[in-house]
C-alpha positions in Angstrom: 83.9 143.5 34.3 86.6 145.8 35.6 89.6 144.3 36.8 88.9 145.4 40.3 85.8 143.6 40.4 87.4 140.5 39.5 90.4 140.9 42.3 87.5 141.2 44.7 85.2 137.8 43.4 89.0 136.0 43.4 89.5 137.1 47.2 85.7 135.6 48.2 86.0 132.4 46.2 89.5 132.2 48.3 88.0 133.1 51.6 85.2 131.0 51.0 87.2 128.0 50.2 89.4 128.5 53.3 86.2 128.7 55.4 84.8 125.7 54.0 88.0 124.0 54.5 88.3 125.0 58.2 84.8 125.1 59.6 85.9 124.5 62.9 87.7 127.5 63.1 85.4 129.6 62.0 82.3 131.1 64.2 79.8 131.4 61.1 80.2 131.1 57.2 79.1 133.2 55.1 76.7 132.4 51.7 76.3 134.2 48.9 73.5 132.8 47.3 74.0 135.0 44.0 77.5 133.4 43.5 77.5 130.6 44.7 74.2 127.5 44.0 75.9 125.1 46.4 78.0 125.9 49.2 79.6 122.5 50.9 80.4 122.3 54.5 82.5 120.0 56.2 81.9 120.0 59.8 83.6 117.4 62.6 80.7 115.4 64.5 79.2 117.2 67.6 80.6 120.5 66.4 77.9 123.5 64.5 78.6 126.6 62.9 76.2 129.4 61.8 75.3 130.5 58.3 74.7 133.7 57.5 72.8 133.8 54.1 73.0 136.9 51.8 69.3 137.0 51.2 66.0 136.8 53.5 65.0 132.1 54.0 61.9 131.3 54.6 61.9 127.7 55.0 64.8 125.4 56.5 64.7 121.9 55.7 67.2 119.0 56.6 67.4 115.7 54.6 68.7 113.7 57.2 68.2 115.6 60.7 70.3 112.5 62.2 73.3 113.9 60.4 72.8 117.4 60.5 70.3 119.4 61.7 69.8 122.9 60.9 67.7 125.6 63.3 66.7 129.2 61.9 67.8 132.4 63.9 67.0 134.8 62.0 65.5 135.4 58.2 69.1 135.1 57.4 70.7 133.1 59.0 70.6 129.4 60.8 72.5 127.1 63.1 74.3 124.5 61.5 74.8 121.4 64.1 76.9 117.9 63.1 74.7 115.4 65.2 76.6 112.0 63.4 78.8 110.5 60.7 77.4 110.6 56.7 76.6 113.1 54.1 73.2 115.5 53.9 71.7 118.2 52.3 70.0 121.4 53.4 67.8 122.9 51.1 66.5 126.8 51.5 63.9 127.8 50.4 61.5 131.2 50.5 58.9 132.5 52.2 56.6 131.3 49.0 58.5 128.0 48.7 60.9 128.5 46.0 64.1 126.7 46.1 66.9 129.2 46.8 69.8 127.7 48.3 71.4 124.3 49.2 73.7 123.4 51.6 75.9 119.5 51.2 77.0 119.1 54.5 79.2 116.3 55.4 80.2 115.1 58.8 83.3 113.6 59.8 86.2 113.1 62.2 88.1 116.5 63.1 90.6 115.6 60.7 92.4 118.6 61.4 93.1 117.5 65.3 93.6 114.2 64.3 96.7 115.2 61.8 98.1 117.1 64.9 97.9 114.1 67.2 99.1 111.6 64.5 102.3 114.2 63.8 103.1 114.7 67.8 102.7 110.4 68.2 104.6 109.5 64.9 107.0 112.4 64.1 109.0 110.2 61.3 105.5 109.8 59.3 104.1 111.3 56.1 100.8 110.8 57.0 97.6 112.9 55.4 93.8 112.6 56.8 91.1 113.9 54.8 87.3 113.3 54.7 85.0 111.2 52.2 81.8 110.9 52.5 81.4 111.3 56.1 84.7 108.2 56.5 88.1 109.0 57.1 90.9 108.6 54.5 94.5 107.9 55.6 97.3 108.4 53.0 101.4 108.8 52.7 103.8 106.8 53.9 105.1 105.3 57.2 109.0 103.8 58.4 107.5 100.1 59.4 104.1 97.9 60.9 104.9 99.8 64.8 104.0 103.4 63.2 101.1 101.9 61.3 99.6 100.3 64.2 100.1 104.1 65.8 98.2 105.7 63.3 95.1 103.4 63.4 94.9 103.6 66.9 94.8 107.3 67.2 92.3 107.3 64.4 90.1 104.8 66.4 89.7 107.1 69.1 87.8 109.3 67.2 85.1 107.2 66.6 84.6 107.3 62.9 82.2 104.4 61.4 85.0 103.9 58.9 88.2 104.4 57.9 90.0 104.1 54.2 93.3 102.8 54.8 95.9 103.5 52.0 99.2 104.6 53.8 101.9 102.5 52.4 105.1 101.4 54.7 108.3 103.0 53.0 111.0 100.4 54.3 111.0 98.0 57.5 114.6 97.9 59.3 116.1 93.8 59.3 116.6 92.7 62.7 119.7 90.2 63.5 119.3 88.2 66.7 122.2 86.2 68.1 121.3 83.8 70.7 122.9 81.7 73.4 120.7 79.2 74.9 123.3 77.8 77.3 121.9 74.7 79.7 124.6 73.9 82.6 124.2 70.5 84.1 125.8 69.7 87.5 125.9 66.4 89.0 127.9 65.7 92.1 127.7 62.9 94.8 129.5 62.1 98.2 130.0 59.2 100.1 131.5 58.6 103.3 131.8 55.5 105.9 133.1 51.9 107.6 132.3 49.2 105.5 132.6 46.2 107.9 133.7 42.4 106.4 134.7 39.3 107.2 133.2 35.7 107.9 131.3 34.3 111.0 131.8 30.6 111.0 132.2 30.4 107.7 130.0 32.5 106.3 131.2 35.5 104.7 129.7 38.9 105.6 129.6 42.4 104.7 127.8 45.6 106.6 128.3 48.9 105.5 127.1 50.5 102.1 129.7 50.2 98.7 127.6 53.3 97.0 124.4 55.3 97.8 121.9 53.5 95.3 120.2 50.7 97.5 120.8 49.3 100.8 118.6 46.1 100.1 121.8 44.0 100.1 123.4 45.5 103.1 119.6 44.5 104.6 120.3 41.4 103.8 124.2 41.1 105.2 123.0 42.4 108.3 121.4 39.9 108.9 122.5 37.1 107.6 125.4 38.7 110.1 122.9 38.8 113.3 121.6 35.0 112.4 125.2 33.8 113.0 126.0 35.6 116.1 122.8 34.5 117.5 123.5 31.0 116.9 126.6 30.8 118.8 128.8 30.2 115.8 132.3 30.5 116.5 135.0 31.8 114.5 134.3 35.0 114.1 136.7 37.3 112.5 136.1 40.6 111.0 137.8 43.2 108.9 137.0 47.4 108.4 137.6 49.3 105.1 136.8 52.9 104.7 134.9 54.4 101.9 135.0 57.8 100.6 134.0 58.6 97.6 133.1 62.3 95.6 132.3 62.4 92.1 131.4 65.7 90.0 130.6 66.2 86.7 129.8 69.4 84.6 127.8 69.0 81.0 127.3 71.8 79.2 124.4 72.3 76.0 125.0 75.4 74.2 122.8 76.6 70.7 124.0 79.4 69.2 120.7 80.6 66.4 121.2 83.3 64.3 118.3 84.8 62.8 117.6 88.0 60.6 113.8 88.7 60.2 112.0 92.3 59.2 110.8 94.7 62.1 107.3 93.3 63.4 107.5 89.9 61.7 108.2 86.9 64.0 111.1 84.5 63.3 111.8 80.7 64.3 114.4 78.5 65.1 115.0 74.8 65.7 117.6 72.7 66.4 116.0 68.8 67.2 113.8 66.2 66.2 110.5 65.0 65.9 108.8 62.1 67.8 105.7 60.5 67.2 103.1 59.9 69.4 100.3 57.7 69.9 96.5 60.0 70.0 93.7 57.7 71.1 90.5 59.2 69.5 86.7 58.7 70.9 85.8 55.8 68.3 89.1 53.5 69.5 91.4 54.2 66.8 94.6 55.4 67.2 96.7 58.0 65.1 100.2 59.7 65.3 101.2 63.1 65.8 104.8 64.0 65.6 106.4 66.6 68.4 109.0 68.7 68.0 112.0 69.0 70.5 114.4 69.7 71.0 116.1 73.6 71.5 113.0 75.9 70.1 113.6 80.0 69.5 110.6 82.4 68.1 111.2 85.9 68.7 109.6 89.2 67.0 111.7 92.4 67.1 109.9 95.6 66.9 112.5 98.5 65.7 111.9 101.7 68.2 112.6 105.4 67.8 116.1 106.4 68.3 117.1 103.0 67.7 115.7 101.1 70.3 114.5 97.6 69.3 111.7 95.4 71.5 112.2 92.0 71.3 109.8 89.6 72.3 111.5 86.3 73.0 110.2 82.5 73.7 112.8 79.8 73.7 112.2 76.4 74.7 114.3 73.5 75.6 112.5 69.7 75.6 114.4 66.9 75.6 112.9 63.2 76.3 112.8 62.3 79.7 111.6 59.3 80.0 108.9 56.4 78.6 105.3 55.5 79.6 104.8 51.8 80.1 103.0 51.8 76.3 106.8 53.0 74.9 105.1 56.9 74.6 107.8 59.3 75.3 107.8 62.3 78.3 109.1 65.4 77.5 111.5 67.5 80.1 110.3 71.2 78.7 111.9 74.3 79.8 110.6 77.3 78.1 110.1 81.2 78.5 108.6 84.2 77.3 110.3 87.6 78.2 109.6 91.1 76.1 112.7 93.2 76.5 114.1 96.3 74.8 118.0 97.0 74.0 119.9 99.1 71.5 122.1 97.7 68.7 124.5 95.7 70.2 123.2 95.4 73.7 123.4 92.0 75.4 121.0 91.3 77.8 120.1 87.8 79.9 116.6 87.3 79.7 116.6 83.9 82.0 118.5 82.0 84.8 116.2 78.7 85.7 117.7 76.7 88.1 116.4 73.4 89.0 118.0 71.8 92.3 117.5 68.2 93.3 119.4 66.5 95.9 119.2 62.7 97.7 120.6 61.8 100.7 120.9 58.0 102.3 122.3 57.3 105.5 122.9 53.5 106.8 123.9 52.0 110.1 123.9 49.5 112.6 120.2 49.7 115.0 121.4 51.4 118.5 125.2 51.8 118.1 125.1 54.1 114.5 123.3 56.4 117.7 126.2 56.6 120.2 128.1 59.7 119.9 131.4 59.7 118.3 131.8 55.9 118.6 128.5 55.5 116.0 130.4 57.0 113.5 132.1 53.5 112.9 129.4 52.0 112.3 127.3 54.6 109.6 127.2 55.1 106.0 126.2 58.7 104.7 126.4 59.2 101.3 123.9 62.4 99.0 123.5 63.1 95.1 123.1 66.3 93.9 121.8 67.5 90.6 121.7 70.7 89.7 120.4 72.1 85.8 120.3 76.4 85.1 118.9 77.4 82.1 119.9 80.8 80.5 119.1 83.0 77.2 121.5 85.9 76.2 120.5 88.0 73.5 122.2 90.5 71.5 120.3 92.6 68.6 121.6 93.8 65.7 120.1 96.3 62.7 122.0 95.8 59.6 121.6 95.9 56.1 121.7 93.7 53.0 125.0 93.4 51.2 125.3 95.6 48.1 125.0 94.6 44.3 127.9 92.7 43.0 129.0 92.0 46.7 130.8 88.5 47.5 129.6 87.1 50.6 132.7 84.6 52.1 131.3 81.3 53.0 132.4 79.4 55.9 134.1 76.5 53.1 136.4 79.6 51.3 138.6 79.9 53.9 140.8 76.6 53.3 141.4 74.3 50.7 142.4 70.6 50.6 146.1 70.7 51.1 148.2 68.6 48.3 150.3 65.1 48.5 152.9 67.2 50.2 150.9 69.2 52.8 148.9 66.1 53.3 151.9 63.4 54.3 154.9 65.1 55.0 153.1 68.2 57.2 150.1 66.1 57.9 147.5 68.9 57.5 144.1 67.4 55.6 143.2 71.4 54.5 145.0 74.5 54.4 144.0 78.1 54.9 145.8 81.1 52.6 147.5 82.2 55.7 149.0 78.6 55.6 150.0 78.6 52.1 151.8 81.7 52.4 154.1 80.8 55.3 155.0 78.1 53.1 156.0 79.9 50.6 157.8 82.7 53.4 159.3 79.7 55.0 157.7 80.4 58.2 159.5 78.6 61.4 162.4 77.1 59.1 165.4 78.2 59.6 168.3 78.4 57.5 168.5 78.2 53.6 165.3 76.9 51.8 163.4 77.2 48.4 165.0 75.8 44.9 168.9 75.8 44.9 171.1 76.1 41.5 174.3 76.6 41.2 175.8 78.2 37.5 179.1 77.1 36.3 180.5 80.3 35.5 
């Protein structure tokens, strides 16, 4: 064999492979049935390609028409069609009914397409699709979970039976949260009006409200008041006093979590209790379950392209309201769940609930509290206001784990129990290094200080 003739058999094994390879691209292949005793072809599902076979078939026969079935045109050549997912074989044969030829076909996903649309949604990714046995074979590497669940879904939408899964994630990016679950309650009340007094024969009297709660005992003064005037009882004297009253008050619950979880894995928070409450079963008996309350955070942030990060957030706030008449607690819950998306550093509100509840009372005397102007002697108005506003800031952070050998400072390193001196003649319980060396700089003393010797010379 002349090297010539080995330059050319080295150019049609390469052509064949690349046409074996890329049957999708290619209108026919072609099959040398001198060279080669098995010629595979990998061909996507619904697509077909035409053979052309060196010498003159007789016979045409398909293992599994269902995967591929194969139609004659000519004496040399047939119509290869992809008609489902799986591996076949299509054996040639002559006009006499000697075996000739044989064609392993296998049908798959187009892999090639699928590459391109996996590259275009998930740029970042090292991901390569291939074929076996009719499933589809994912391998390399992806940046985190959110790329993963990318790939698979594109991969779905092809339609392949099954898929071998061996990407591997390269590194997920840590997501710090910081958190201010800030609950601003507002109470305010008002009270304004004549509070009459005095004694009818005897008989001491008061009309006119001293607060806003009640007015079952003003009721009751009224008219014990009315009874005495109606009996002719003398001796009636009477004194006015004005109330006014206004009282506001401002409590504030602030939780500060912060939390550093992986991209795609959730993270929780609590800051409470547990209370344990009665469950009557079906049979009679009775169990405890414990509840949580108190100030609840979960949150999952998914790190984005160009540095975005979606965070899904659900705080809760419960505290305990009040008891049933068996001593079982109610639970005042407030709680949320937001998805939002900022960049490293961005603060963002995600909630402003605001409750309002307001009361108002007015008392007076029957008939005169209606006369214009001079009714206002004889009425008592008084309201109560609460007011409650819930709200969630969030800020995200991507950061990093501290390098090998690194110190981290602890909250405890920055002072020190201060000594017999610092602790009764300066009256500080710790001291912090800055402390320590104003001491030593004599920082806000002034003149001379430190030891003092004096050398007899």
């Amino acid at each position: 064999m002349n090297s010539l003739t080995l330059i050319a058999r080295i150019g049609l094994v390469i052509c064949m492979s690349l046409v074996m390879a890329f049957p999708s691209s290619a209108q026919s292949i072609n099959y040398d049935l001198s060279s080669t005793s098995v010629l595979r072809v990998n061909l996507p599902v619904s697509q077909a390609v035409t053979v052309v076979v060196s010498e003159q078939v007789g016979k045409i026969v398909s293992a599994d028409p269902k995967i591929a079935e194969a139609q004659p045109i000519t004496d040399r050549s047939l119509y290869l069609v992809a008609r489902s997912f799986g591996t076949t074989t299509v054996n040639l044969f002559t006009a006499e009914g000697a075996p000739v030829g044989l064609l392993a076909v296998e049908v798959s996903a187009d892999v090639r397409d699928m590459a391109h649309s996996i590259r275009a949604a998930v740029p970042n990714s090292k991901v390569k699709v291939s074929s076996v046995n009719g499933r589809i074979h994912l391998s390399g590497s992806v940046a985190d979970e959110v790329a993963m669940q990318k790939v698979l879904a594109i991969v779905e939408q092809y339609g392949s039976p099954s898929i071998v899964n061996t990407l591997t994630i390269s590194g997920g990016r840590q997501v710090n949260l910081e958190v201010r679950i800030l609950e601003a309650q507002r109470d305010a009340g008002k009270q304004l009006g004549i509070q009459w007094g005095g004694s009818v024969g005897g008989v001491t009297t008061t009309i006119g409200s001293t607060g806003i709660s009640s007015p079952t005992n003003d009721a009751k003064s009224f008219s014990s008041f009315v009874t005495s005037i109606l009996s002719g009882i003398s001796g009636v004297s009477l004194n006015a006093t004005i109330n006014a009253l206004e009282s506001k008050q401002l409590v504030r619950t602030l939780a500060e979590p912060n939390l550093t979880t992986l991209s795609g894995v959730n993270a929780s928070f609590l800051a409470g209790g547990q209370v344990p409450i009665r469950i009557r079963s079906e049979d009679g008996n009775t169990t405890l379950e414990y509840r949580d309350f108190g100030v609840r955070l979960v949150f999952t942030p998914v790190v984005l392209d160009e540095g975005r990060i979606q965070i899904k957030l659900a705080p809760e706030v419960s505290s305990i309201g009040a008891f049933t008449a068996n001593g079982d607690p109610i639970f005042n819950t407030r709680n949320l769940d937001a998805t939002v998306e900022l960049r490293d550093g961005q603060s963002f509100s995600v909630a402003g609930l605001i409750q309002n509840k307001s009361n108002f009372s007015q008392e007076q005397l029957p008939w005169i509290g209606d006369v214009p102007v001079l009714g206002s002697l004889f009425k008592s108005s008084g309201y109560k206001k609460h007011d409650t506003e819930l709200v969630v800031i969030v800020t995200p952070r991507l950061v990093q784990p501290a390098v090998p050998g690194q110190v981290l400072a602890s909250p405890i390193e920055d002072s020190v129990p201060a000594n017999d001196f610092e602790f009764f003649a300066l009256g500080q319980l710790e001291v912090t290094p800055k402390m320590i060396k104003g001491f030593r700089r004599g920082a806000g003393v002034v003149g001379a200080y430190g030891y003092m010797m004096k050398l007899d010379g």
